[in-house]
C-alpha positions in Angstrom: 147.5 -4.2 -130.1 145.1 -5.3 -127.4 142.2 -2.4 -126.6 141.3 -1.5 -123.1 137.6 -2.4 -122.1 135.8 0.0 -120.6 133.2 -0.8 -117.9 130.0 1.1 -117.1 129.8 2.4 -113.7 126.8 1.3 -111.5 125.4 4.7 -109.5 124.1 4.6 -106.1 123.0 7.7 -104.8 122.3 8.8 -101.1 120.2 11.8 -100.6 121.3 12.7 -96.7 118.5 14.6 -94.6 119.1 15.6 -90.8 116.4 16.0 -89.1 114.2 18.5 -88.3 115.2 20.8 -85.0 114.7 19.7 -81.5 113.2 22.7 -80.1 112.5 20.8 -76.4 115.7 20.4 -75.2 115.6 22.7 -72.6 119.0 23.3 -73.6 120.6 20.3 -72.7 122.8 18.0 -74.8 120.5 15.1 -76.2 122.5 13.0 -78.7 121.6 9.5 -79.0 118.4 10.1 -76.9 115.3 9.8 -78.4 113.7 13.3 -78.3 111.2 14.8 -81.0 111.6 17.7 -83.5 109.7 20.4 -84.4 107.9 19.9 -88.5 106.2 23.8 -88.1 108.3 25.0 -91.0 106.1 23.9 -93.8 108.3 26.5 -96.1 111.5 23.9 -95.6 110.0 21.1 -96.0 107.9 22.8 -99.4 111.4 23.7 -100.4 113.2 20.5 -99.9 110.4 17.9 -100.8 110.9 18.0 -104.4 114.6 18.3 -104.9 114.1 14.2 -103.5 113.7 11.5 -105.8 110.3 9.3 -106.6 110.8 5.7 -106.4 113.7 5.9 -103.7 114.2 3.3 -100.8 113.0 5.3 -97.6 115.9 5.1 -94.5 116.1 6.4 -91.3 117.4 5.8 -88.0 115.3 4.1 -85.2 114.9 7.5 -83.5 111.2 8.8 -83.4 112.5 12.5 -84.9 113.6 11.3 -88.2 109.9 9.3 -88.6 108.9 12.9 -88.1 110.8 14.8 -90.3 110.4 11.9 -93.2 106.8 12.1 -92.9 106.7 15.9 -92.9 108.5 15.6 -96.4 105.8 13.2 -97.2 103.0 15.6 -96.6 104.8 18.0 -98.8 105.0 16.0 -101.5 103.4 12.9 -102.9 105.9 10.5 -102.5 102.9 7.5 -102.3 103.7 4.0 -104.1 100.0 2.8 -105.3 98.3 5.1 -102.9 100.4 4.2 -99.7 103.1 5.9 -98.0 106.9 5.1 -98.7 108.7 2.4 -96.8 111.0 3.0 -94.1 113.2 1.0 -92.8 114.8 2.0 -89.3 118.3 1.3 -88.2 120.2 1.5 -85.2 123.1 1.5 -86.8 122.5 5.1 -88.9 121.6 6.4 -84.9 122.9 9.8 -83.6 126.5 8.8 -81.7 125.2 8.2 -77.9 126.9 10.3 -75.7 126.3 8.1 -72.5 126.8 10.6 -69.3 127.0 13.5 -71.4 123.2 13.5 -72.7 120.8 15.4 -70.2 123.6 18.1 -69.8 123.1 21.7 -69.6 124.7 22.7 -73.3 126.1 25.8 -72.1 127.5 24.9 -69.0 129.2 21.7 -71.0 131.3 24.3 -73.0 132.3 26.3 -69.8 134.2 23.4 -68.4 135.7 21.9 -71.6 137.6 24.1 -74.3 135.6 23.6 -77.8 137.7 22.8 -80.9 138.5 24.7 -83.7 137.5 23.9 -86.6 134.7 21.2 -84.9 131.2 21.3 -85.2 131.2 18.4 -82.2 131.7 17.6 -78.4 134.7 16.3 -78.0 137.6 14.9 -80.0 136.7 12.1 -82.7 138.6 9.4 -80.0 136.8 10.4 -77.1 134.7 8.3 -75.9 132.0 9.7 -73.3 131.5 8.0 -70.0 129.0 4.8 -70.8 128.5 6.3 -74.5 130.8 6.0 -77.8 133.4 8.1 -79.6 132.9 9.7 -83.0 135.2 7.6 -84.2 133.6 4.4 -82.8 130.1 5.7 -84.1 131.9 5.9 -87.7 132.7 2.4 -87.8 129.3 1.3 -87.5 128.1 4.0 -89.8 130.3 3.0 -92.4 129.5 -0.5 -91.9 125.9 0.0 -92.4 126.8 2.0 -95.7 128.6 -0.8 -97.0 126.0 -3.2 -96.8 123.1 -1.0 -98.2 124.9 0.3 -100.7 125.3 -3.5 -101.8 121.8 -4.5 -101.4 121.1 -1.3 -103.0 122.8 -1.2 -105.9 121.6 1.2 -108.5 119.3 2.7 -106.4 118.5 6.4 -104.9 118.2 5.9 -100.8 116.5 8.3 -98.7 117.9 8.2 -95.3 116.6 11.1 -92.6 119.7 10.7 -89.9 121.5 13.0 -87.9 124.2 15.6 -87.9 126.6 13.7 -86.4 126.0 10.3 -89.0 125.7 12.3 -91.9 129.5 13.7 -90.7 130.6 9.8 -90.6 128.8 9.6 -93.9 131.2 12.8 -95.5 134.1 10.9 -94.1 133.9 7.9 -96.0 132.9 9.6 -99.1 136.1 11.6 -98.7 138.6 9.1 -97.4 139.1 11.2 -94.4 139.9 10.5 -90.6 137.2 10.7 -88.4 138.4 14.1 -87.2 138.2 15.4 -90.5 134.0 14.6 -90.3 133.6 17.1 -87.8 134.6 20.1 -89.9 131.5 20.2 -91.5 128.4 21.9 -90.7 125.4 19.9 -91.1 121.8 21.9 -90.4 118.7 20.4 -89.5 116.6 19.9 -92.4 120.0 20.1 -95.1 120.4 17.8 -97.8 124.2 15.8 -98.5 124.4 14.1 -101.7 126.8 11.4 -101.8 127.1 8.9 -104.8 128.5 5.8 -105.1 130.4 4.4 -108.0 130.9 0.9 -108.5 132.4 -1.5 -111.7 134.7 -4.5 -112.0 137.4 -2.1 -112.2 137.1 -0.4 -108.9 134.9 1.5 -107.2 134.6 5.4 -105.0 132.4 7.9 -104.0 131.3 11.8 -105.7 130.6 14.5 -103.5 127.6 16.4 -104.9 126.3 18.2 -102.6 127.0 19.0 -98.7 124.3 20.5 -96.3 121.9 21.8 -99.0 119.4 24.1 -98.0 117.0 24.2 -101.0 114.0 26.4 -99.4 116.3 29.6 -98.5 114.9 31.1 -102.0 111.2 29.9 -100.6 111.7 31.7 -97.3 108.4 33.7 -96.7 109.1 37.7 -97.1 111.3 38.6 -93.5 111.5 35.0 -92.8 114.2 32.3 -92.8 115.0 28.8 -91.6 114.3 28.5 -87.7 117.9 28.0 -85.9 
């Protein structure tokens, strides 16, 4: 009688941070725009530095406000190889979706005119597509792409990628096996942490949730203090 052989699993982990808040908005919808956050809560990023591993490949999108928000975790913490400052790679493809016509908007009067979704913590509909932009859905496919291919060149490896809300959805999605839709239930907060690993062997391979929009420095809030909306 022939005995099954077992195969080790190879790990990849993704530690998921959104970015920091965009506090100049002016209260207009910015999505794939390239606008810069605010890094003036030193208790989050005191809070979430060290939950992140040493010796990670350093991701982000090619948006100037995750830079900022990866180099705010970096003066946190000592995340130095040899006395220099992490990598980073940028990529377009792990970019905010870009709501074409829609960015520049006045949020509030956006949401007057359109009836928001339940159970959505987004625009529009996963298929919509924004005049001159891309849908949710559309922005998934590349997302997932890109998450293919690093998770191959990867392999075995923690990765650090600072994105944004809406990616980090896409990101949930594939981890999950779920529609596009389904992404946009979750709530995703500036500065949270989504841990998704990746198993892989000759035998097949899938995803473990671990963790979904972590906020690690709510029990470092200063007295009467919390994390700025």
């Amino acid at each position: 009688m022939s005995q099954a052989t077992s195969h080790p699993f190879v790990r990849t982990r993704w530690w998921w941070v959104r970015h920091a808040p965009v506090r100049c908005d002016d209260g207009r919808i910015y999505g794939g725009s390239d606008i810069p956050c605010d890094c003036g809560d030193v208790h989050v990023f005191a809070g979430l530095a060290p939950v992140l591993p040493h010796g990670a490949v350093w991701l982000s999108s090619h948006l100037g406000r995750t830079r900022q928000t990866a180099e705010a975790l970096w003066q946190a913490r000592d995340f130095s190889m040899d006395g220099a400052a992490p990598a980073m790679t940028a990529l377009p493809a792990l970019a905010e979706q870009n709501l074409g016509d829609w960015q520049g908007q006045e949020r509030a009067r956006f949401f007057t005119e359109r009836q928001p979704q339940a159970g959505s913590y987004w625009f529009a509909p996963a298929d919509e597509r924004p005049p001159n932009g891309e849908s949710f859905s559309e922005m998934c496919e590349r997302v997932h792409a890109a998450i293919a291919d690093l998770t191959e060149e990867h392999r075995g490896r923690d990765i650090i990628a600072v994105a944004h809300g809406g990616t980090i959805r896409a990101a949930i999605a594939l981890a999950l096996a779920l529609p596009p839709q389904g992404g946009l239930a979750f709530a995703v907060e500036n500065c949270s942490l989504t841990r998704l690993d990746h198993y892989d062997s000759p035998d097949g391979a899938g995803w473990r949730v671990g963790m979904v929009n972590g906020q690690p420095w709510l029990g470092a809030c200063p007295e009467g203090g919390g994390p700025a909306a």
